[in-house]
C-alpha positions in Angstrom: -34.0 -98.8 -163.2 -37.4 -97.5 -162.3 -39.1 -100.7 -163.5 -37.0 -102.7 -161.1 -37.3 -100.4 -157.9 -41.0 -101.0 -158.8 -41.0 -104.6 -158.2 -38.4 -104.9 -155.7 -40.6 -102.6 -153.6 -44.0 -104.7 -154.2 -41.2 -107.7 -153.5 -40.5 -106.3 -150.0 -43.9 -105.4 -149.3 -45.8 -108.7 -150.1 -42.6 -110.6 -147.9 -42.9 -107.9 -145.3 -46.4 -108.3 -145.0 -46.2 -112.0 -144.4 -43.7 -111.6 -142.1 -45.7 -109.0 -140.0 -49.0 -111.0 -140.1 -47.4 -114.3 -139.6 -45.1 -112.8 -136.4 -48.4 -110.6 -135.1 -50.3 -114.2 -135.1 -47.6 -115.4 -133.2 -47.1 -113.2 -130.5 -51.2 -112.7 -129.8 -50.8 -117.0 -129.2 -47.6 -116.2 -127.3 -49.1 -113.1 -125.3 -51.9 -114.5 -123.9 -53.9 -111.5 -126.1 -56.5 -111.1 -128.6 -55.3 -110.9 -132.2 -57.6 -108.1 -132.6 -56.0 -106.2 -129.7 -52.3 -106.9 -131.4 -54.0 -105.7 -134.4 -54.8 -102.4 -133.4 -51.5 -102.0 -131.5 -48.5 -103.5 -132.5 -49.5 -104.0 -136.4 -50.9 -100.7 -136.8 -48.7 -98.6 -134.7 -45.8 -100.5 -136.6 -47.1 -99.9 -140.1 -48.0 -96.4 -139.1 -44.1 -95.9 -139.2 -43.5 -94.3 -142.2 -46.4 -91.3 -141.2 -44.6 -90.7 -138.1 -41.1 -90.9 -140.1 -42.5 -88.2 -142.4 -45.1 -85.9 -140.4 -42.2 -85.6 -137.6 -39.4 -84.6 -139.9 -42.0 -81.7 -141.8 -43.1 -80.9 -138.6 -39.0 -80.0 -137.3 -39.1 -78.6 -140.9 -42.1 -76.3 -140.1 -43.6 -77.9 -143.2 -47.0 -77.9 -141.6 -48.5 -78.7 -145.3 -47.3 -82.1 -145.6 -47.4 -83.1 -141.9 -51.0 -82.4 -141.6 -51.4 -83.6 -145.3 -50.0 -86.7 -144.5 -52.1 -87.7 -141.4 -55.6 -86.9 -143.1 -54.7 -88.5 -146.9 -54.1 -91.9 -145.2 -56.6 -92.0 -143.0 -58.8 -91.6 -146.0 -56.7 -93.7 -147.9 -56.6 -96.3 -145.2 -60.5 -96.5 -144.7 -61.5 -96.1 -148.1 -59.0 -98.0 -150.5 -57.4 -100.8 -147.7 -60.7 -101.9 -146.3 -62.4 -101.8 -149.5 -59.6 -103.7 -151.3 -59.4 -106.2 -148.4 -63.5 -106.4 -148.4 -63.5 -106.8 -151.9 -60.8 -110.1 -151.3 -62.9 -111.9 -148.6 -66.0 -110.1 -146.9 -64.4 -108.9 -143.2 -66.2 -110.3 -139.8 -66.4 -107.2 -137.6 -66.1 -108.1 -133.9 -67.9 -106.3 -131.6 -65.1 -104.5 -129.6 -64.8 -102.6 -132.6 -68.5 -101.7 -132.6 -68.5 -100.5 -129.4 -65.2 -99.4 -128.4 -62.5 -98.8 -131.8 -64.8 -97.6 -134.1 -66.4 -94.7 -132.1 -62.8 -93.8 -130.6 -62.1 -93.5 -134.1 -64.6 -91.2 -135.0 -64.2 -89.2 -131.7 -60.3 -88.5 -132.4 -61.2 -87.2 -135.9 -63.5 -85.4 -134.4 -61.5 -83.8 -131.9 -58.3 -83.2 -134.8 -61.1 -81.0 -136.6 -61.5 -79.2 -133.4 -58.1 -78.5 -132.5 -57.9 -77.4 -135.9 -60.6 -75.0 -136.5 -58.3 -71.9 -135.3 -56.0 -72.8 -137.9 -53.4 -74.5 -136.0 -52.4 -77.3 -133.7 -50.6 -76.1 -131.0 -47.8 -77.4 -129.2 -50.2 -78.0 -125.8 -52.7 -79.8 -128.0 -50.1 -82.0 -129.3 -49.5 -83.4 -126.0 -53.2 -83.8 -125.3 -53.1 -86.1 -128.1 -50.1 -88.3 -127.0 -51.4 -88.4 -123.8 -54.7 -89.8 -125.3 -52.8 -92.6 -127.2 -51.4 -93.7 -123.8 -54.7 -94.0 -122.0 -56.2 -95.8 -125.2 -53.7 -98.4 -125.8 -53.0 -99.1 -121.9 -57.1 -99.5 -122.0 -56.7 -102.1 -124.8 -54.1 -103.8 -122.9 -56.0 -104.2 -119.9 -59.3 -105.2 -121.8 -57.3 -107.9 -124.0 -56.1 -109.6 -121.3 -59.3 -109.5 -119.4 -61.2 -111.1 -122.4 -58.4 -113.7 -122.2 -58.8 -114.7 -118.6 -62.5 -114.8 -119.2 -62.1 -117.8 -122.1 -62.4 -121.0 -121.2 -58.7 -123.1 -121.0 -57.1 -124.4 -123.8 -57.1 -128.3 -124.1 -53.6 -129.2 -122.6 -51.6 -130.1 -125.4 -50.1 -133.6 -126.2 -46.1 -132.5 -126.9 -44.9 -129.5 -123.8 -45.2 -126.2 -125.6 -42.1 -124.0 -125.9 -40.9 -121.9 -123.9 -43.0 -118.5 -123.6 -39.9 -116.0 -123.6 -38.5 -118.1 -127.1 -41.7 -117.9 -128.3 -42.1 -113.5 -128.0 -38.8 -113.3 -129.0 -39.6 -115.5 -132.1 -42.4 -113.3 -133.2 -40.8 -110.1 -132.2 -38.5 -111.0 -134.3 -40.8 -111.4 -137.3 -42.7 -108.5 -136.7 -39.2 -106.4 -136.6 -37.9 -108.1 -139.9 -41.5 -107.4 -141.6 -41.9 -103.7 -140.3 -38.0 -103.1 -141.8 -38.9 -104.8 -145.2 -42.4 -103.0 -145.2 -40.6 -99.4 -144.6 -38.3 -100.5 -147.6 -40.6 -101.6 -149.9 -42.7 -98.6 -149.9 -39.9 -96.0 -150.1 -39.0 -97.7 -153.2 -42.5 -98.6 -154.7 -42.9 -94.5 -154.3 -39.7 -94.1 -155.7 -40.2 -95.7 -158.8 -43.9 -94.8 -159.0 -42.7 -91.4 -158.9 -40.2 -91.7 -161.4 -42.1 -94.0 -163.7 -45.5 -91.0 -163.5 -42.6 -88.1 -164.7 -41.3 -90.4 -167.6 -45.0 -90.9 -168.9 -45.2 -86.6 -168.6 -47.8 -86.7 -165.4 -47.6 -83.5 -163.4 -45.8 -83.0 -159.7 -49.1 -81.7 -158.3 -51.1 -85.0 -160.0 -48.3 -87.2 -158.2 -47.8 -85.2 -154.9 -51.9 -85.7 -154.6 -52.1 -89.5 -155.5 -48.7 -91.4 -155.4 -46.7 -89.8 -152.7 -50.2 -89.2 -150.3 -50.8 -93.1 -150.4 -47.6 -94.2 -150.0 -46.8 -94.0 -146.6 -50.0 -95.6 -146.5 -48.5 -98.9 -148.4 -47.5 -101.0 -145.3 -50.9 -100.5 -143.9 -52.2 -101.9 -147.5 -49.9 -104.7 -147.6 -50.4 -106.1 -144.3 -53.8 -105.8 -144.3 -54.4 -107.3 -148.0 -52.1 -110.1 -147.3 -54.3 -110.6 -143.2 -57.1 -110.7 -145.5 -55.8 -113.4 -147.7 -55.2 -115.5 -144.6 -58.6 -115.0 -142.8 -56.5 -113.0 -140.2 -59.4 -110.3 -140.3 -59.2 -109.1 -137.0 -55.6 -108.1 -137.6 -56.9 -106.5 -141.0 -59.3 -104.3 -139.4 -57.5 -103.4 -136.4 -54.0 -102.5 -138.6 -56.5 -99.9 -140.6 -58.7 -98.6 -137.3 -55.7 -98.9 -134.8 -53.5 -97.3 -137.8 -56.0 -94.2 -138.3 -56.0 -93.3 -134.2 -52.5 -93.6 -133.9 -52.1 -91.6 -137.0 -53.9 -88.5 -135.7 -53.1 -88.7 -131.5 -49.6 -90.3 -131.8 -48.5 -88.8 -135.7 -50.1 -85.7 -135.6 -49.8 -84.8 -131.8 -46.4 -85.3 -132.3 -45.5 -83.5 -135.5 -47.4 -80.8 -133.5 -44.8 -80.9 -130.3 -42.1 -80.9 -132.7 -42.7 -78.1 -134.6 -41.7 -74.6 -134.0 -44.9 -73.0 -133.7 -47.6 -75.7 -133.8 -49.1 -77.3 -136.6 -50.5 -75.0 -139.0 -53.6 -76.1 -141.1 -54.2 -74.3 -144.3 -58.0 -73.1 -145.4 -58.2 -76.1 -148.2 -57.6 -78.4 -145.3 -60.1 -77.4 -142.9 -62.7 -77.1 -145.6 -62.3 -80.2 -147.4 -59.7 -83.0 -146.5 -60.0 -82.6 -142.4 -64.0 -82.9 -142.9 -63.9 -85.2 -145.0 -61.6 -87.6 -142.9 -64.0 -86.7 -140.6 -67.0 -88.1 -142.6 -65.0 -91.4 -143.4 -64.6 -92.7 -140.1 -68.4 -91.5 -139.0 -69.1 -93.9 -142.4 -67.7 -96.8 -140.7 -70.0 -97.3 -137.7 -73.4 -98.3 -139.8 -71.1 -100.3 -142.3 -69.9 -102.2 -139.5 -72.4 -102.6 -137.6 -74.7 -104.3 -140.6 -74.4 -107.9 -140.3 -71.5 -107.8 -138.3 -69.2 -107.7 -141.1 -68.3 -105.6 -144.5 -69.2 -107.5 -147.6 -67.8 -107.4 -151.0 -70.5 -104.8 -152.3 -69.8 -102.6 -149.2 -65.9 -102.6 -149.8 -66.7 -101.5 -153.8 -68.2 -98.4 -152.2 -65.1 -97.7 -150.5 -63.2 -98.0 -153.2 -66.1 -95.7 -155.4 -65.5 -93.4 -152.9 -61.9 -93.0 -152.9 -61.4 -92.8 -156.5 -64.3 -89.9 -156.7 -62.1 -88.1 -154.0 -58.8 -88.7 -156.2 -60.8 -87.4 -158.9 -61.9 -84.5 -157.4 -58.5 -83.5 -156.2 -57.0 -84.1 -159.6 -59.9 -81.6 -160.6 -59.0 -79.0 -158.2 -55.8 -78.9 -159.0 -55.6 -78.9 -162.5 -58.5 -76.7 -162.5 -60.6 -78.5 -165.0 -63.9 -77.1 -166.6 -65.7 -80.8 -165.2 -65.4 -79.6 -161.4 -68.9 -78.0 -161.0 -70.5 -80.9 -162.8 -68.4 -83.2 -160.8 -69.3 -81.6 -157.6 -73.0 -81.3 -157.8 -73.0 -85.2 -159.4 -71.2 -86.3 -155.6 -73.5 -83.7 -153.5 -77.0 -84.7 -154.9 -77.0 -87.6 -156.5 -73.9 -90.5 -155.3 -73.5 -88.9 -151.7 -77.8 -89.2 -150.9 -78.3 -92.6 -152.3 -75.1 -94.0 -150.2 -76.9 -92.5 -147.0 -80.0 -93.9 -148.4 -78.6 -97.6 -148.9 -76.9 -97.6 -145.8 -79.9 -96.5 -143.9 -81.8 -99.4 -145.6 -79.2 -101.9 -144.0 -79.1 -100.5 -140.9 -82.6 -100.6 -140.4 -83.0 -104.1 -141.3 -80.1 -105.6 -139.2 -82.2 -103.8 -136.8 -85.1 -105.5 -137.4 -83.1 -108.8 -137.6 -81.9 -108.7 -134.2 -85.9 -107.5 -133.0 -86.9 -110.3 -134.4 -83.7 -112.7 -132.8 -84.8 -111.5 -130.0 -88.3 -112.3 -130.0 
């Protein structure tokens, strides 16, 4: 049984995935808007789902643990493992809206969620400060993609009449609904079995409460972007995981935080580790994208460096293992400088690249 709900859920997720991509393609044609913008708003605020599913209901629980656990593990997850994965499958072309616009909004929101959380709770007010933040940014991506879709030159006339625009939304709304169902699916039971499959081989709750269950919600996200990657769709691969991270913490965490009784509470281990570092991944981003307009193959095996260190570490922590100091003080002073170091390196010579285009 569990070796069949764990292929029936990769199953649904690989067929969801296509579906999403293929309907998301669709309706940016269909539209009259940038795939990038679709991207960052229909795909990622669709695969986003099963967060908002999860942090909402724990918030009306007044389980402020896994509501606020939820949001941060997969926006580490999302940056770390999904664009290193999809990096690591074809190097990504960065546009430069996300340079100047996605990237740093992402960073600025995570900023803000450490804020709002440094009293030791996210209160009910601050919960609708963040919604109302989600509806200024994505009405200001709807206005800029269709602005930068005026401002193209027109499309050759073609030679058979093109079908009609209202089929043609419908058609890929349809698609992007029938993904976003199979997608939900496919990850409840890929966790399901997961789950089940970690207890028969004698792995602890705690071991798959911090690995497993964290990422799963995060599996549509993986999927879609993974399977965008595949078909040189990258700017709906980086807009699903940057689009899916802001939504995460203004639209699923402000509103788990309306929802629940008294605010959203944030416990110590939070604050001090998993909001900061959140935090740190997003700030990460901006050089990495910014370095030759794209994220190479080398660049995504960081990522994914970096998120199996932090999986580590938590697995550490929580089974209290003699290797944590050693572990620690290995990430501090040796892996955590050289990173900054090589990323420094890159950033100053794209730089010095674009000086010398210049010149």
């Amino acid at each position: 049984m569990v070796p069949l709900m764990i292929l029936l859920g990769l199953v649904s997720l690989v067929a969801g995935a296509e579906l999403l991509v293929r309907g998301a393609s669709q309706l940016a044609r269909a539209a009259g808007l940038p795939s990038l913008v679709i991207g960052l708003t229909v795909v990622a605020y669709g695969t986003s789902a099963p967060e908002l599913a999860v942090s909402v209901g724990a918030g009306l629980a007044g389980q402020s643990d896994i509501a606020l656990g939820n949001v941060v593990g997969s926006n580490t997850f999302n940056v770390l493992f999904i664009l290193g994965l999809s990096a690591m499958i074809a190097p990504l072309a960065v546009s430069s809206q996300l340079v100047r616009l996605d990237v740093p909004v992402m960073i600025g929101v995570s900023a803000l969620a450490w804020v709002l959380a440094a009293d030791g709770v996210v209160s009910r007010w601050e919960g609708v400060l963040l919604v109302c933040c989600l509806v200024a940014y994505t009405a200001l991506l709807l206005r800029l993609g269709k602005r930068n879709e005026q401002g193209r030159a027109p499309r050759p006339v073609p030679d058979k009449p093109a079908p009609p625009r209202r089929r043609g939304l419908l058609g890929s709304a349809l698609l992007i609904a029938a993904g976003l169902v199979l997608l939900v699916l496919g990850a409840h039971w890929l966790v399901r079995g997961a789950v089940g499959l970690a207890r028969l081989l004698g792995v602890g709750d705690m071991l798959i409460g911090l690995t497993i269950v964290a990422a799963g919600t995060s599996l549509p996200e993986a999927a879609t972007s993974v399977v965008a990657s595949l078909r040189r769709q990258r700017d709906i691969a980086l807009g699903n995981v940057v689009g899916s991270n802001i939504f995460n913490i203004l639209g699923v965490l402000g509103g788990a935080s309306l929802v629940s009784p008294r605010g959203m509470g944030v416990p110590d281990a939070a604050l001090h580790l998993d909001v900061p570092v959140m935090t740190a991944v997003a700030l990460a981003c901006l050089p990495v994208f910014f370095t030759g307009g794209r994220i190479s193959r080398w660049e995504g095996a960081v990522f994914l460096g970096y998120y199996a260190a932090y999986v580590a570490y938590l697995a550490l922590s929580a089974s209290r293992h003699a290797a944590l100091p050693a572990f620690s003080a290995a990430m501090w002073f040796l892996v955590l400088p050289g990173t900054v170091l090589g990323v420094g390196i890159s950033v100053f010579r794209a730089l010095r690249l674009r000086k010398a285009a210049h010149e």
